[in-house]
SERO-4910 file (N, C-alpha, C, O; in steps of 0.05 Angstrom, whole numbers):
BEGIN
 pado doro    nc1    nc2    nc3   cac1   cac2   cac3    cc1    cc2    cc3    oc1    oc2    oc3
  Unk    A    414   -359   -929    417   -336   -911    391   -326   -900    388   -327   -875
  Unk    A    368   -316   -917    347   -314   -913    338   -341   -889    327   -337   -868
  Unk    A    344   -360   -896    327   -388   -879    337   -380   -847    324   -382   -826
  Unk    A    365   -369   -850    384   -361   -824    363   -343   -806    351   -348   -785
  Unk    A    365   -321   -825    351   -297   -812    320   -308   -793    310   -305   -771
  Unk    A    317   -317   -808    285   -323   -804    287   -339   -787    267   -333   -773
  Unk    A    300   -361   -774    297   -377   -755    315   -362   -730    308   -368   -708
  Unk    A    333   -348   -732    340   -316   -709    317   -311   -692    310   -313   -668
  Unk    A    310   -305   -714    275   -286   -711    256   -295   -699    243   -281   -684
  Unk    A    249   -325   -704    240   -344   -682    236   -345   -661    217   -342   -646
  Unk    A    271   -352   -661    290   -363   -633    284   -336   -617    274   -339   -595
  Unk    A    289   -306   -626    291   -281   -607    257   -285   -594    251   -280   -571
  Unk    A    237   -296   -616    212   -281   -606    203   -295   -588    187   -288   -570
  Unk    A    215   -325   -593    208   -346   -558    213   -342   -535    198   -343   -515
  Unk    A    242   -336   -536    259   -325   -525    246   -311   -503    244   -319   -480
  Unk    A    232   -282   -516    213   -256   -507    193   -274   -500    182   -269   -478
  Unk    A    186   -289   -510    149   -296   -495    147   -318   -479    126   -327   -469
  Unk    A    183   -332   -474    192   -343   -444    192   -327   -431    174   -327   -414
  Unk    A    210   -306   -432    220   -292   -408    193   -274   -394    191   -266   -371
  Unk    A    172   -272   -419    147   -251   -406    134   -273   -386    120   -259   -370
  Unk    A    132   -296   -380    116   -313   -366    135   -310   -340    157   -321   -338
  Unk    A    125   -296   -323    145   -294   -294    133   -308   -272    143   -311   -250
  Unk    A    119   -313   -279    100   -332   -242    103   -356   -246    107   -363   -269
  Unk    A    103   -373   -230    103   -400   -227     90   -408   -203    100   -402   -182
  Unk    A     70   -419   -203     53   -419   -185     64   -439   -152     72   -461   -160
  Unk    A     65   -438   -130     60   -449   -104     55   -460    -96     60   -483    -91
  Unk    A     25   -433    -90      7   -452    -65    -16   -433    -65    -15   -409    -69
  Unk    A    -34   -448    -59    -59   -433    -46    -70   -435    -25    -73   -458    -18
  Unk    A    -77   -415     -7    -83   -417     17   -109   -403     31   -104   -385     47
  Unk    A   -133   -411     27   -155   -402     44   -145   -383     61   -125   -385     75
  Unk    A   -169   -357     58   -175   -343     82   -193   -342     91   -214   -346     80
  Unk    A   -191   -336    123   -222   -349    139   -238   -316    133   -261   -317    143
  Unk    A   -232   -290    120   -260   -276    116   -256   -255     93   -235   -260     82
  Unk    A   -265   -242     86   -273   -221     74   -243   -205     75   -247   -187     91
  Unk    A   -224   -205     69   -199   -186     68   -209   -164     48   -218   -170     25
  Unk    A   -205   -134     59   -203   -114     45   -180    -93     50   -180    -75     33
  Unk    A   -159    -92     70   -140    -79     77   -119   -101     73   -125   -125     72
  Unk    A    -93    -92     72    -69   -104     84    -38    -92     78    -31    -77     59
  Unk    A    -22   -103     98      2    -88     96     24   -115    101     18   -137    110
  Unk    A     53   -104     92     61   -133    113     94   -111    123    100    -94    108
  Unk    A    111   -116    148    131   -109    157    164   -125    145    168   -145    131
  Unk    A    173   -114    153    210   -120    149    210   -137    148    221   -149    130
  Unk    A    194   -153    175    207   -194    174    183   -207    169    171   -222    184
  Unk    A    172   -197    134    167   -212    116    136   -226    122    125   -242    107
  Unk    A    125   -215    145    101   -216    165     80   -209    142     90   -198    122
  Unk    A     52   -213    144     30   -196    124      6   -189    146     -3   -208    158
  Unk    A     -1   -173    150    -24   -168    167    -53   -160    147    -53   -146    127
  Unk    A    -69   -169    153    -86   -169    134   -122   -162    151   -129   -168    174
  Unk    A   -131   -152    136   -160   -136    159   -183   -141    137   -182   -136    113
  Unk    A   -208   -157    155   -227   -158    146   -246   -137    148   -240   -116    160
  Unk    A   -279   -143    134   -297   -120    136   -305   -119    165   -321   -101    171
  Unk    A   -297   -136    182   -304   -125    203   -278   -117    226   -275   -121    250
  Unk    A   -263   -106    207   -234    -97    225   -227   -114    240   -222   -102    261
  Unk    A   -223   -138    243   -208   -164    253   -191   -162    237   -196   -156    214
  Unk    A   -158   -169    251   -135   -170    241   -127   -198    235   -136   -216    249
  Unk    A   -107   -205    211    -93   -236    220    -68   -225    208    -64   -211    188
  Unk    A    -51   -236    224    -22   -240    225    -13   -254    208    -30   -270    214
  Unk    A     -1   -265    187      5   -286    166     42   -287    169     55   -266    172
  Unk    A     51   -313    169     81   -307    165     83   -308    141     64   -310    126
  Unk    A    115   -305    131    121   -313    101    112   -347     83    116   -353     60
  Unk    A    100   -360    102     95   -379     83     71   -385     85     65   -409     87
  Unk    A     51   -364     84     21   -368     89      7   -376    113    -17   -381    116
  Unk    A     26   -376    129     10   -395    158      3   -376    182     18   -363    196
  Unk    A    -34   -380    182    -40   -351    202    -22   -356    234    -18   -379    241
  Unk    A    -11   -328    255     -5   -335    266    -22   -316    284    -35   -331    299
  Unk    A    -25   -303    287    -40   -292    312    -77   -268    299    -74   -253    280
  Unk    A    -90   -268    307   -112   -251    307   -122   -230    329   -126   -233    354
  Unk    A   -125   -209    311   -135   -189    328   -160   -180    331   -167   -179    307
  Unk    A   -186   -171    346   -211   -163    352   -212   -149    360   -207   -148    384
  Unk    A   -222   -122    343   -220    -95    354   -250    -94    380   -264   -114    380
  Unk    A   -256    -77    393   -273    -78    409   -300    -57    400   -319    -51    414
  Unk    A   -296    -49    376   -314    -41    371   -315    -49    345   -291    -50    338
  Unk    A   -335    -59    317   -333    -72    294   -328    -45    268   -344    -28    261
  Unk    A   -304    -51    259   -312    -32    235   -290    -28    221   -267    -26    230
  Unk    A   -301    -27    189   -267    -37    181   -246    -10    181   -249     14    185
  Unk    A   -227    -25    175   -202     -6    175   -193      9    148   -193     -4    128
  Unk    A   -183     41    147   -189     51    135   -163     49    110   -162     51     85
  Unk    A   -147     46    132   -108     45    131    -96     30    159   -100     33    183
  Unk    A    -75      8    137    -61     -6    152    -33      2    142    -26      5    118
  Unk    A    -18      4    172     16      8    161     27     -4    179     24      2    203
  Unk    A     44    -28    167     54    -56    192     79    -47    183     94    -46    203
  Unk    A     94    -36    154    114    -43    148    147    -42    165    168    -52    156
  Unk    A    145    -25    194    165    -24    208    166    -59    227    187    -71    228
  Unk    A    148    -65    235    148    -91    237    153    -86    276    150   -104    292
  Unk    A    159    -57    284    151    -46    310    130    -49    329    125    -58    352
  Unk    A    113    -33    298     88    -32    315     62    -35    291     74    -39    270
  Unk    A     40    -35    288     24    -33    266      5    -14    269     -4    -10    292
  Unk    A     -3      1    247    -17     29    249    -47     21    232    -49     14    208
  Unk    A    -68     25    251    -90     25    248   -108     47    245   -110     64    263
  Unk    A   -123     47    220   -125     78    212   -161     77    214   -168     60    198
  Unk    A   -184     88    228   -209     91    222   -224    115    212   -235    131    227
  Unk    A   -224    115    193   -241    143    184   -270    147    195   -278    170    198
  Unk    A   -282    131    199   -309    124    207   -310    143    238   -327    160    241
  Unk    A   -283    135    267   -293    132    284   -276    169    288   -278    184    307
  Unk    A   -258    173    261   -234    186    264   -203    183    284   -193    202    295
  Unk    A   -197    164    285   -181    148    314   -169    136    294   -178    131    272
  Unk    A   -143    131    307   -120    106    310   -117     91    334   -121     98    358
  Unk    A   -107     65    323   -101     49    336    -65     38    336    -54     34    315
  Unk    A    -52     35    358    -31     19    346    -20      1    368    -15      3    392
  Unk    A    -16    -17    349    -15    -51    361     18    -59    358     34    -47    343
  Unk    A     22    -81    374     55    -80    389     54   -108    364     36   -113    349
  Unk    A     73   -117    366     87   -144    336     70   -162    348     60   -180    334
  Unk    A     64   -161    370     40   -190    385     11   -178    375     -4   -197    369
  Unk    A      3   -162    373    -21   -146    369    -34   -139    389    -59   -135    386
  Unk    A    -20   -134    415    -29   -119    437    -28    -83    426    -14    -66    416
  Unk    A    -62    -90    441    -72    -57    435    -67    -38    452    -69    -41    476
  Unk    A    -60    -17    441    -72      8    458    -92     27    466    -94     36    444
  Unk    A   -106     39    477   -127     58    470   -124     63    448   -102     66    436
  Unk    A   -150     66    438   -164     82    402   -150    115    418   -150    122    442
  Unk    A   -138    131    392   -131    157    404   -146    174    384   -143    168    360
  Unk    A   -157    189    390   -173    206    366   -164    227    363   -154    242    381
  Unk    A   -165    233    330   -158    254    311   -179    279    324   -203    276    326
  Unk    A   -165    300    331   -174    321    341   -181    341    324   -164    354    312
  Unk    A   -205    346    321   -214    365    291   -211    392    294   -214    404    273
  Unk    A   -206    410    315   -195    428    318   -168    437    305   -158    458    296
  Unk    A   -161    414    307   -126    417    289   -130    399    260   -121    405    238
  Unk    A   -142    380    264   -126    362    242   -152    362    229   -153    344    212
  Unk    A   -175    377    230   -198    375    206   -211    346    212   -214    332    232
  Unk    A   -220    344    184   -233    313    177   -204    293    156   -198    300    133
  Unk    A   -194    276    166   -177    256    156   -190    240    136   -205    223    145
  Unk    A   -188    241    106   -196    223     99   -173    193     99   -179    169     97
  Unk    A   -152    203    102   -130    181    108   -118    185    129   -122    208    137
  Unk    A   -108    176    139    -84    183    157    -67    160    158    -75    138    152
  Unk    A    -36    167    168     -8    141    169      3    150    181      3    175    184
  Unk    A     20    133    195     47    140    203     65    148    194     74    135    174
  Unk    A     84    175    205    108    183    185    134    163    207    130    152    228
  Unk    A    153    164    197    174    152    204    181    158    224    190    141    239
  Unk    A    178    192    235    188    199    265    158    197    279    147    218    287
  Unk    A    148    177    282    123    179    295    108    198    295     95    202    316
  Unk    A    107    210    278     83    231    276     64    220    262     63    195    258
  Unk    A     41    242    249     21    222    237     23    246    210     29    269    212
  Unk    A     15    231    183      6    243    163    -20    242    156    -31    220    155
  Unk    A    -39    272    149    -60    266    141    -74    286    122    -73    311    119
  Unk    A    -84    270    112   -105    287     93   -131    294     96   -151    280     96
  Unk    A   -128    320     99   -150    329    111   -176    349     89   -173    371     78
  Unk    A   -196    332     89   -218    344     74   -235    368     76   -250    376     58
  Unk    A   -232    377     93   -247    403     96   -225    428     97   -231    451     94
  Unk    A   -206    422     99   -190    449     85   -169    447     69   -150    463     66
  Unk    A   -173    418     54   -163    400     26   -129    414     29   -117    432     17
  Unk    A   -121    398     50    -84    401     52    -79    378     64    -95    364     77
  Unk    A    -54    373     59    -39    357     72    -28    362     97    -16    383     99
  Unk    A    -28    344    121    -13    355    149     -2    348    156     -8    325    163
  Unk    A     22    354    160     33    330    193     34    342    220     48    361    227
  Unk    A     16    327    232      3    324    255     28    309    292     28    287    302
  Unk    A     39    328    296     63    329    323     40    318    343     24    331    355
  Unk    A     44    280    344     27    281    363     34    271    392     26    253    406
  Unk    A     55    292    396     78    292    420     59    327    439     47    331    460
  Unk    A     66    344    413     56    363    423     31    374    417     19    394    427
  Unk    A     26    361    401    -10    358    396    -11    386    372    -29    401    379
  Unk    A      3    395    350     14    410    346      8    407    312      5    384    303
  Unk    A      5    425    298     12    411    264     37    425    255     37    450    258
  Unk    A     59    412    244     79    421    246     79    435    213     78    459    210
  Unk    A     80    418    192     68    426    168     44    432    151     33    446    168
  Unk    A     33    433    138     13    446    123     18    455     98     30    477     93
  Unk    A      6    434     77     13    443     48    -18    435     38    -30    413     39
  Unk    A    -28    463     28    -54    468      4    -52    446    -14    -32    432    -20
  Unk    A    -70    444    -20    -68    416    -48    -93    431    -70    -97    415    -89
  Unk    A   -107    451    -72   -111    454    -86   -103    461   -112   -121    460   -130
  Unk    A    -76    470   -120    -65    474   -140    -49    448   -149    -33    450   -168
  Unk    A    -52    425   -136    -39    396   -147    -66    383   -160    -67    374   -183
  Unk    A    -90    386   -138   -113    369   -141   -132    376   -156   -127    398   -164
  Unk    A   -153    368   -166   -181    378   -176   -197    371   -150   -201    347   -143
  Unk    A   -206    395   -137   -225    386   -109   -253    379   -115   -271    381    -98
  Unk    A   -255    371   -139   -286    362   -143   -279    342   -158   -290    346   -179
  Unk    A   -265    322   -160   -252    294   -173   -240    276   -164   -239    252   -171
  Unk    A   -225    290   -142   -201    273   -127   -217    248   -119   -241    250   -120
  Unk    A   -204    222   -109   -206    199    -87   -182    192    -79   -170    175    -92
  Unk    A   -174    200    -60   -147    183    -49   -165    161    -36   -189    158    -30
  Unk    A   -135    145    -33   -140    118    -26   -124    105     -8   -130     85      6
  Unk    A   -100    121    -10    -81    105      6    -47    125     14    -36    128     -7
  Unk    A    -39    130     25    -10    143     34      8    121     54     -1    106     72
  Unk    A     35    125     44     55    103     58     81    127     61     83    141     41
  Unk    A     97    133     76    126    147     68    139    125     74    139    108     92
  Unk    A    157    130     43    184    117     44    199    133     32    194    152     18
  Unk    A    233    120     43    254    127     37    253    165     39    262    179     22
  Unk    A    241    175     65    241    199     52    216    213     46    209    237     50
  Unk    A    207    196     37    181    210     21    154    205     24    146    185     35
  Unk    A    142    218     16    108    206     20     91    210     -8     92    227    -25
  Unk    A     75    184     -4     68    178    -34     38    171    -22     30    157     -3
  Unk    A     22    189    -43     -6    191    -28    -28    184    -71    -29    196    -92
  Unk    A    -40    157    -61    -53    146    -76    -83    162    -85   -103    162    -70
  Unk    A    -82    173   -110   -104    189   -117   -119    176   -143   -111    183   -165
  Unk    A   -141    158   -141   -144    146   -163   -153    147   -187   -161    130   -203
  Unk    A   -151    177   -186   -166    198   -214   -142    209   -226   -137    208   -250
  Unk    A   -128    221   -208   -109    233   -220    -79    223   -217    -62    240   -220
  Unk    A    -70    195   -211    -37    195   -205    -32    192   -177    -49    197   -160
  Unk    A     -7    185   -172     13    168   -143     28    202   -140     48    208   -154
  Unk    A     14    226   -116     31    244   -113     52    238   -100     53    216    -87
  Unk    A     74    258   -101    102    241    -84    108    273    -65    107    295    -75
  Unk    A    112    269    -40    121    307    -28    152    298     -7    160    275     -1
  Unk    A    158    311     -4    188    308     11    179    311     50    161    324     61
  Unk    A    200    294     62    190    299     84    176    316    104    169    311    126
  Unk    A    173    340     88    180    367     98    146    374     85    140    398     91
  Unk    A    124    358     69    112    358     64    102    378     44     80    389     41
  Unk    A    129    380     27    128    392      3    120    377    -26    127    354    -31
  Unk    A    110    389    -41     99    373    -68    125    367    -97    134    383   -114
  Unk    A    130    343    -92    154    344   -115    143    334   -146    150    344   -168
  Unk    A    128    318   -142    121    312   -175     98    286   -166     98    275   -144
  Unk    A     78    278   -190     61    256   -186     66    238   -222     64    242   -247
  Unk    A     73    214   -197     79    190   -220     49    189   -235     27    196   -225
  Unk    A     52    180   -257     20    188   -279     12    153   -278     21    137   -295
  Unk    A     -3    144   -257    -10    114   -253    -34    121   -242    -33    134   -221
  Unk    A    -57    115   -254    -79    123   -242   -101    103   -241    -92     83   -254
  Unk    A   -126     97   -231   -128     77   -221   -113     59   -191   -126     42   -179
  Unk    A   -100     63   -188    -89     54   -160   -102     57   -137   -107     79   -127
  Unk    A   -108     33   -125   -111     32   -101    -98     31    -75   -107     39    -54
  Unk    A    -75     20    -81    -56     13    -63    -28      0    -74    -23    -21    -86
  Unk    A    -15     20    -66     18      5    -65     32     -1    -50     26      3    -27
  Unk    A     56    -14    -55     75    -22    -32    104    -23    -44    105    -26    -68
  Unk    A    122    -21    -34    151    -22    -39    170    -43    -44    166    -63    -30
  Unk    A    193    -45    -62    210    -64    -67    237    -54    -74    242    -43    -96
  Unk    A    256    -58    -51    286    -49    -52    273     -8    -65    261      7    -51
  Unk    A    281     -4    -88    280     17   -110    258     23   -120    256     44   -133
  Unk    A    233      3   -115    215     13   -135    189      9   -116    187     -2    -94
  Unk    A    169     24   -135    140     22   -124    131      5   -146    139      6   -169
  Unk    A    105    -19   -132     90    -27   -146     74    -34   -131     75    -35   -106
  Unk    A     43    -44   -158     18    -41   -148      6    -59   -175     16    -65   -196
  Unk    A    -23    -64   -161    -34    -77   -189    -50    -44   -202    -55    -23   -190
  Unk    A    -53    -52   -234    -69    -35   -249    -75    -43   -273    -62    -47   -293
  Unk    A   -108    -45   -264   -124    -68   -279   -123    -90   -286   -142   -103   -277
  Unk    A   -105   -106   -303    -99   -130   -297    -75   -140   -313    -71   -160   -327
  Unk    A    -58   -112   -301    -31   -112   -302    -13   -108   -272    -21    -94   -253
  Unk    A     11   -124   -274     33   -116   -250     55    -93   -255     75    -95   -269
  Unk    A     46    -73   -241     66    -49   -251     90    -50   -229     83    -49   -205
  Unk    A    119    -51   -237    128    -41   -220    155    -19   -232    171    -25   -250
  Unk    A    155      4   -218    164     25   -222    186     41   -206    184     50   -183
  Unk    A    211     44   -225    241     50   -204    241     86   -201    240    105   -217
  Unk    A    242     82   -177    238    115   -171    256    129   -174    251    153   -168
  Unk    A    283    122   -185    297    139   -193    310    134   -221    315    154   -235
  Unk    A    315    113   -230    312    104   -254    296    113   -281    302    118   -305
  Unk    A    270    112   -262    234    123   -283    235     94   -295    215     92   -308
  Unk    A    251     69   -295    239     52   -315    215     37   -301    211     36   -277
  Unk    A    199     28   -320    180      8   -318    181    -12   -325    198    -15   -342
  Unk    A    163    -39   -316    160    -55   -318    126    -68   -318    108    -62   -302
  Unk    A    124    -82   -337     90    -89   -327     90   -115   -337     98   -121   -359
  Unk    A     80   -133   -322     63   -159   -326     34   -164   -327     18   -147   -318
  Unk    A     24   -194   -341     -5   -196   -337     -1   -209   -305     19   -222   -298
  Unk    A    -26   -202   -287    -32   -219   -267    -45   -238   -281    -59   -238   -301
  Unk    A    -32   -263   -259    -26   -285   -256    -60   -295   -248    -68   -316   -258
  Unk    A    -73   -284   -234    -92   -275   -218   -104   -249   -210    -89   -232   -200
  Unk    A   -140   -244   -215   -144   -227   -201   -134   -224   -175   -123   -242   -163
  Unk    A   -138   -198   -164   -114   -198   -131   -131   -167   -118   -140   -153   -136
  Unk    A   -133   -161   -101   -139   -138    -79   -108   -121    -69   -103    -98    -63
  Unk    A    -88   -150    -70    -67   -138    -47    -46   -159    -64    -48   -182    -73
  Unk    A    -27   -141    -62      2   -152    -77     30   -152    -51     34   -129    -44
  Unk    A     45   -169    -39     63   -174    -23     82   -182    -34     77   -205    -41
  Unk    A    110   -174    -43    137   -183    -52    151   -191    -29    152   -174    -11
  Unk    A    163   -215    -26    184   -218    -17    203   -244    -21    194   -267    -21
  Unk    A    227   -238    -25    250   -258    -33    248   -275    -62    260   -296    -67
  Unk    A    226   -259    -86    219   -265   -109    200   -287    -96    204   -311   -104
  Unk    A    185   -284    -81    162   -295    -84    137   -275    -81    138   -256    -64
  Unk    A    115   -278    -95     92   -253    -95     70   -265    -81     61   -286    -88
  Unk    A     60   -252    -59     29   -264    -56      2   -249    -60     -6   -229    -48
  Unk    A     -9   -261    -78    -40   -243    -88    -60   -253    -72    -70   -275    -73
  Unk    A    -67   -232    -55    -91   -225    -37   -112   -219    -54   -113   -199    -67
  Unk    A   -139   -244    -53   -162   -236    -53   -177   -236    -26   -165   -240     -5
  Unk    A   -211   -231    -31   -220   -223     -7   -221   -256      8   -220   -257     33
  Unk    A   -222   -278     -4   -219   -304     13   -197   -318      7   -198   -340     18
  Unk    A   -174   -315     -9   -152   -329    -13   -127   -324    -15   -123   -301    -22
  Unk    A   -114   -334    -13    -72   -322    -16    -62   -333    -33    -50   -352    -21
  Unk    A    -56   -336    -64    -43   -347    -81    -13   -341    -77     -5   -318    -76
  Unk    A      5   -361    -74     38   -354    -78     53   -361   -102     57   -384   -108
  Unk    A     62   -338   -117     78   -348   -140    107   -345   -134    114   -328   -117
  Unk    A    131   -364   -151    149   -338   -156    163   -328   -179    163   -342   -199
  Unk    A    174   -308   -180    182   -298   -201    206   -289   -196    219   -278   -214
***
């Protein structure tokens, strides 16, 4: 009976340290520079931005298809492709956006007007074409009506934030919501309406991205991914160091600054 038990016990713990091995490796695929931004849209597209704000287009199976050259050099601060519309080009440097058509035809750079919208240390697109931003010199959150040139909301963040600690890093809205990357303190989450509902406790983050239900992201040299209504977690070892994580159809691609590894899981 004992001999029974004990070979159970085995069988369960292989079992567990099969099922923890989730990658299976692809392909690898050279990049021609320095990638430090990226985003990818609905049809599975990855857009990806070097240090000198040159764009590349990537389809789903690694193969570059179109490049972009901004006309002035400098990287990008925030990228948001994920509508697959249009792609949103964010510069903190020049304070301006850019946004580029699914071909990567540009439009004029349009600049963030500091009379209204402060200093941006981020800025994105909200879903009704407005813009979201975070603004540093009077440490709130905005959204910025840039129909009527107008700020429609305005929420303080000093009583969420520590204003002598913070680093955001990154904001995306989904489903609803806006999720603004703070890498001292947690993933804040506020409702369209640019109210403060709660901050997921994941710190370290640089950047996330979305899957069906959940948010995930790398942290440290783990794969977190996390169901937003659920609360469950999940975490893996990377497979690979990575900059930038892309899900799609259970296949993952880990962005470093010169390469695209594809696993799947």
């Amino acid at each position: 009976m004992k001999n029974r038990l004990l070979l159970l016990a085995l069988f369960f713990l292989c079992l567990g340290h099969a099922q923890g091995q989730e990658w299976k490796f692809l392909d690898s695929i050279p990049l021609k520079a320095n990638v430090l931004r990226g985003s990818g849209d609905y049809y599975k597209n990855m857009y990806l931005t070097d240090d000198r704000g040159n764009l590349y287009k990537y389809d789903s199976l690694g193969k570059l298809q179109i490049t972009y050259s901004p006309p002035k050099a400098s990287k990008v601060s925030l990228i948001d492709a994920w509508r697959g519309i249009n792609i949103f080009l964010f510069y903190e440097n020049f304070q301006e956006y850019v946004v580029l058509d699914r071909f990567l035809g540009e439009t004029q750079p349009l600049p963030l007007q500091r009379e209204r919208v402060g200093f941006a240390r981020v800025a994105t697109f909200a879903l009704d074409n407005n813009l979201w931003v975070f603004d540093d010199i009077d440490f709130s959150l905005k959204k910025f009506n840039t129909q009527f040139e107008k700020i429609d909301f305005n929420t303080p963040l000093d009583l969420i934030l520590d204003a002598s600690e913070y680093e955001i890093t990154f904001m995306r809205e989904y489903q609803n919501q806006l999720f603004i990357a703070d890498k001292n303190s947690g993933i804040l989450v506020f409702d369209n309406l640019g109210n403060y509902k709660t901050k997921l406790p994941f710190v370290d983050v640089s950047w996330f991205s979305f899957w069906d239900d959940e948010i995930y992201f790398a942290q440290g040299d783990e794969f977190v991914r996390y169901n937003l209504y659920t609360f469950k977690e999940k975490r893996s070892s990377l497979p690979v160091k990575t900059r930038l994580i892309m899900l799609y159809d259970h296949k993952a691609f880990f962005i470093s600054k010169n390469y695209m590894k594809i696993f799947t899981f």
